[in-house]
C-alpha positions in Angstrom: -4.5 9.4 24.7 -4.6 6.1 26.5 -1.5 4.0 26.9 -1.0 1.2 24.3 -3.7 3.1 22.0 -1.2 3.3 18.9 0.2 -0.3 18.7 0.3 -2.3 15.5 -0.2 -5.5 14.7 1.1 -6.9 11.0 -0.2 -10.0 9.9 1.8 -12.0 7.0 -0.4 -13.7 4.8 0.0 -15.6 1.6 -2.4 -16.4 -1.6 -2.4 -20.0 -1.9 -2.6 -21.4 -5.2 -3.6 -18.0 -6.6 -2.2 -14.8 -7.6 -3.2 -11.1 -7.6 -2.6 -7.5 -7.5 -2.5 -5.2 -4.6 -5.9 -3.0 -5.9 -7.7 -6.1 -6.1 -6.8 -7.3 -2.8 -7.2 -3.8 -1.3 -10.8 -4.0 -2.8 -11.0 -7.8 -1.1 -10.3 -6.6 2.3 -12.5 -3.7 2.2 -15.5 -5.9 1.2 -14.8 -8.6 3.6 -14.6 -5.6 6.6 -18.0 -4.6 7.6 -18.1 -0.9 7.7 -17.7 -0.7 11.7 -15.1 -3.4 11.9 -13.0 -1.4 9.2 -13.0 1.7 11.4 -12.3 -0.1 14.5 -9.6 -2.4 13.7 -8.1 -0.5 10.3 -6.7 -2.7 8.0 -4.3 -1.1 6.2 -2.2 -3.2 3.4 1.1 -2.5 3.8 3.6 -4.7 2.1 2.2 -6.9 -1.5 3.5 -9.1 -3.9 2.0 -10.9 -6.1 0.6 -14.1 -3.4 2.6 -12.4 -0.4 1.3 -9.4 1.5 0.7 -7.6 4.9 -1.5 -6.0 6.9 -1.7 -3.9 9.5 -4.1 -3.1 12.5 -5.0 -2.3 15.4 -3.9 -4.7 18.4 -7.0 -4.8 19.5 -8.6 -6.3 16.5 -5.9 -8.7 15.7 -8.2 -11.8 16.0 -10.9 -10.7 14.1 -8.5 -9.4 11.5 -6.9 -12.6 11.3 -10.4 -14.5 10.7 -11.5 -11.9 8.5 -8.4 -12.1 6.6 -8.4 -16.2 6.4 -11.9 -16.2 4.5 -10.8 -13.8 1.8 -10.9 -15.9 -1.9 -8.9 -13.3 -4.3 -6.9 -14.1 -7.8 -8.5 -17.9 -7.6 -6.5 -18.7 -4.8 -7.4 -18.3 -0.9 -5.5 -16.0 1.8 -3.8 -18.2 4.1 -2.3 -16.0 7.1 1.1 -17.2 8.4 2.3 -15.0 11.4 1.2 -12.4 13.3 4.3 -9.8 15.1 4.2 -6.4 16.5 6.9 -4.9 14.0 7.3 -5.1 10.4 10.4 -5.9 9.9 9.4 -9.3 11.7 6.7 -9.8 9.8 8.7 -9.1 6.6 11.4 -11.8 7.7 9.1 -14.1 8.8 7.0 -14.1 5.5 9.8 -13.9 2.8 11.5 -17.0 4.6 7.9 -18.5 4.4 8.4 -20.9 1.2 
């Protein structure tokens, strides 16, 4: 195993002006992920609710994530990512204080 091989990245994101549920924005990210991108920087939805989610990936694949992430359209509203941190519980404070 090579060092750093297992971090995590968890990106915050919010639906603006729109509103979903987590299998519809599962099936969002999986269609926006080309089938090699998926296995190289997996996704993985961790936290949703409602217009408020995150989701984890590889470090390595943190950019593209984030620009894949920023074009998803879902629940007639946009995804609109507003942090990126290396631990969840981060993320989670930085997203619920999010307005």
């Amino acid at each position: 195993m090579v060092v750093g091989e297992k971090r995590k990245r968890y990106i915050a994101f919010v639906i603006e002006e729109g509103e979903t549920d987590r299998r519809e924005m599962i099936g969002a990210i999986r269609s926006e992920f080309s089938r090699e991108e998926y296995e190289e920087i997996k996704p993985w939805l961790t936290v949703f609710e409602g217009d408020k989610g995150i989701v984890r990936c590889k470090h390595t694949g943190k950019e593209r994530a984030i620009d894949i992430l920023n074009r998803i359209k879902v629940g007639g509203g946009r995804v609109q990512t507003i942090t990126t941190s290396g631990t969840i519980k981060k993320a989670k404070e930085r997203l619920f204080d999010h307005g």
